[in-house]
N, C-alpha and C positions, 0 to 999 in steps of 0.2 A: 321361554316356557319349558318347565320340566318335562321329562320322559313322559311319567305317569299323567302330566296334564294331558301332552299330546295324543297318547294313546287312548283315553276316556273320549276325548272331542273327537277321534276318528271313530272309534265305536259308536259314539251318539249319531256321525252322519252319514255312517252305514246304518244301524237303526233306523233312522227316518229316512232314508232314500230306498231302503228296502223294502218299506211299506208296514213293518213291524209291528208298528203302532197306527196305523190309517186304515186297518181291518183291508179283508182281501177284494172287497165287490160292494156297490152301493153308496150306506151312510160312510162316511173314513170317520177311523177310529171307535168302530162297534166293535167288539169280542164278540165273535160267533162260539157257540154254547160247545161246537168242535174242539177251541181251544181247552177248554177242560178238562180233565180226567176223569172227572166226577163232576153228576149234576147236582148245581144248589141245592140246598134245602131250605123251603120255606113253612113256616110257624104263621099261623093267624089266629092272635090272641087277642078281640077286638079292645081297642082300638089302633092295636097295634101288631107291625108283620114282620116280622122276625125273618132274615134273611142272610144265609151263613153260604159261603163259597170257599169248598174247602182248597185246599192247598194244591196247586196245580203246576204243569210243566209252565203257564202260563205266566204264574207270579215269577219266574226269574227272569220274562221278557220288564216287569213292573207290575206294582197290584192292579187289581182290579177293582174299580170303584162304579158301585151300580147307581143308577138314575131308574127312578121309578114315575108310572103316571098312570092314572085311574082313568079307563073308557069305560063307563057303564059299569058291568059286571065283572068286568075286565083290568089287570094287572099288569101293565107292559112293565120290564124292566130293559132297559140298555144299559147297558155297562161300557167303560170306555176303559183303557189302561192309563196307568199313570202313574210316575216313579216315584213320587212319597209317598209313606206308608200309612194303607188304610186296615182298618181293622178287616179279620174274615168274616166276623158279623158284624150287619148293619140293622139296625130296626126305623120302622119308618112309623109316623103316625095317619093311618088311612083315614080318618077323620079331618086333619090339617088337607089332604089330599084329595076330599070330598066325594070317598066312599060313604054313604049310610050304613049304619048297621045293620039293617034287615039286607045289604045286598054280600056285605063282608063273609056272610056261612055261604052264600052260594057261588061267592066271585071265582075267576079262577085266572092264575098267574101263567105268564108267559115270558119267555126270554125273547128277546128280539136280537134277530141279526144281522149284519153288515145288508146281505141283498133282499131285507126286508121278509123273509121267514119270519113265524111264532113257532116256538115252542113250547106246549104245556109243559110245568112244571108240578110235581106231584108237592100237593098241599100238607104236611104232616097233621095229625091232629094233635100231640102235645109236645110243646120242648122239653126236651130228654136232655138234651146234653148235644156237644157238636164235635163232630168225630168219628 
């Protein structure tokens, strides 16, 4: 095995022995909203939700790739890390996810973390641009 191989495969299991990627407490492998720099931004343009995660000290541990799921009026997102590359916005269809429209103007999104925290996340009212 080459240098460069050796060196990549002791990185990856310092990475995963560190806990890097298994989030600090709790679910393993949730991104606590900590790790970011900046909080998401999210778009709710029914029937879809527009979800942009900017650029963080976190993307150099791996992107960040969000999981969404609809409770009632409710928006959980967990996000998990993971080394191929996902875009910084994601949109999702809350209709496929079985929001109703009358409940989409009033829902409200939350980030979930590792030791089961919410975070509200502030809802924008139009996509502007992301940045």
């Amino acid at each position: 095995m080459n240098i460069s191989k050796c060196m990549f495969s002791a990185m990856w299991v310092a990475v995963l022995t560190t806990g890097c990627l298994s989030g600090s407490a709790g679910k393993p492998g949730i991104v606590p909203l900590s790790d970011l720099s900046t909080n998401p931004i999210v778009w709710i343009d029914w029937p879809e939700m527009t979800l942009y995660i900017p650029p963080s000290n976190a993307a150099s541990v791996g992107s960040v790739v969000p999981k969404l799921r609809v409770e009632g009026e409710s928006i959980i997102i967990e996000a998990k890390y993971d080394m191929r590359t996902k875009p910084a916005v994601t949109t999702f269809n809350l209709n496929e996810l079985g929001m109703p429209k009358e409940k989409a103007s009033s829902a409200k999104v939350f980030w979930m973390n590792p030791d089961g925290t919410k975070h509200e996340l502030e809802i924008k009212a139009k996509k502007v641009g992301c940045g």
